[in-house]
C-alpha positions as CSV (number, residue, x, y, z in Angstrom):
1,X,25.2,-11.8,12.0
2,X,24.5,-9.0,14.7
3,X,28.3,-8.6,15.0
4,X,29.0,-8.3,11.9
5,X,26.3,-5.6,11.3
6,X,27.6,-4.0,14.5
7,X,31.2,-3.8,13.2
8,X,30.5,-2.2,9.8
9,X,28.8,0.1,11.7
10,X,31.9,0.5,13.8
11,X,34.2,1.1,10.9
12,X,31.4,2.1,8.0
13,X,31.2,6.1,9.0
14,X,34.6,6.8,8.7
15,X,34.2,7.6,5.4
16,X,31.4,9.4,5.5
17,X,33.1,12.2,8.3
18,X,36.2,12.2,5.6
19,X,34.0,13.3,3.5
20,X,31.3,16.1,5.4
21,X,34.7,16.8,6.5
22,X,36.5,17.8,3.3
23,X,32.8,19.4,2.0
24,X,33.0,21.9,5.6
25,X,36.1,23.0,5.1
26,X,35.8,24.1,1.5
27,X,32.4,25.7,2.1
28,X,33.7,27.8,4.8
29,X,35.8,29.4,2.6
30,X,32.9,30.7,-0.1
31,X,32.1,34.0,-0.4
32,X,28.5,33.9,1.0
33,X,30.1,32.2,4.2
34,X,32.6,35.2,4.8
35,X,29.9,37.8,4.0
36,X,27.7,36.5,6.5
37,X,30.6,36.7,9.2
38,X,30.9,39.9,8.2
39,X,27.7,40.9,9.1
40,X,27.8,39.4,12.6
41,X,26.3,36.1,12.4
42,X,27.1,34.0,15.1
43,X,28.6,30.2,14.4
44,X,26.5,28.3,15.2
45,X,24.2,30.3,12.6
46,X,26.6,30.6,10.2
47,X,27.1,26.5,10.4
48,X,23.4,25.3,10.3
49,X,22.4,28.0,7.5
50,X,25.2,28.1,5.2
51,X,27.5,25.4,5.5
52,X,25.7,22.2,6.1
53,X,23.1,23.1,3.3
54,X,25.8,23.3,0.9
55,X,28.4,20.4,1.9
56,X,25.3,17.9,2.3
57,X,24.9,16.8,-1.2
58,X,27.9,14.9,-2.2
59,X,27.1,12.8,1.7
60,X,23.6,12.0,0.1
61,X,25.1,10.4,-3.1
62,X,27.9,8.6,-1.6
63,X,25.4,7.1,1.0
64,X,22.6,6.0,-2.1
65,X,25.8,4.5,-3.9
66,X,26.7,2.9,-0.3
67,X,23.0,1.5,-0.1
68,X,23.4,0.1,-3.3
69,X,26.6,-1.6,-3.2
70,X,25.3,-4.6,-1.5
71,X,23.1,-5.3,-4.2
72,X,25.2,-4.9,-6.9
73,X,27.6,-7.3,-5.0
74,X,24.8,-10.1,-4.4
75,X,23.9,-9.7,-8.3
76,X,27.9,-10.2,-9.3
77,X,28.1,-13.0,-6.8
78,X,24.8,-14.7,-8.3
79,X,26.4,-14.7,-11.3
80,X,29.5,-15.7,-10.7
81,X,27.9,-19.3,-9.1
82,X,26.0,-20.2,-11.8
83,X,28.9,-20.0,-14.6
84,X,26.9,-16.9,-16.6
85,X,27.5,-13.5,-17.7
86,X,27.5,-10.9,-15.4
87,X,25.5,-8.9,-17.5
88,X,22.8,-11.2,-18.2
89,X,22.9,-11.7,-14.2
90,X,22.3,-7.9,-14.0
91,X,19.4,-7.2,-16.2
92,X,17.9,-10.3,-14.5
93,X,17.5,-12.6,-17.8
94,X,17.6,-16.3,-17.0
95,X,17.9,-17.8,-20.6
């Protein structure tokens, strides 16, 4: 079990760089970004004021719906065993 926690932690971040990857490099390009260069802020200023705040949010929803995926999985596999609906398996009825 350890190793198989260890190598989705291996392979599970990829992802996530792709996208705070992707989120950087569009947000470098707005305005507020290029107006602050232009007043002489340094990088690393630039980067922990301007940039992260803004590419940060769409890494917070893909990591809730990545913290929820195992759920939903365990609630389609419970369902799947016992011959009923997948819905009924989801809102938790067990008529």
């Amino acid at each position: 079990m350890n190793k198989l926690i260890l190598a989705l932690c291996i392979i599970g971040w990829v992802g996530y760089a792709r996208l705070i990857r992707g989120q950087v490099l569009k947000v470098r390009e707005y305005d507020f970004v290029q107006a602050a260069r232009a007043l002489g802020a340094n990088d690393m200023r630039i980067l922990l004021v301007h940039i992260l705040p803004n590419a940060i949010q769409p890494l917070i929803v893909q990591a809730s719906l990545g913290m929820a995926a195992p759920f939903c999985q365990k609630l389609l596999c419970r369902s799947s065993r016992s011959g009923r609906a997948t819905s009924r398996a989801i809102m938790g009825s067990d008529d």
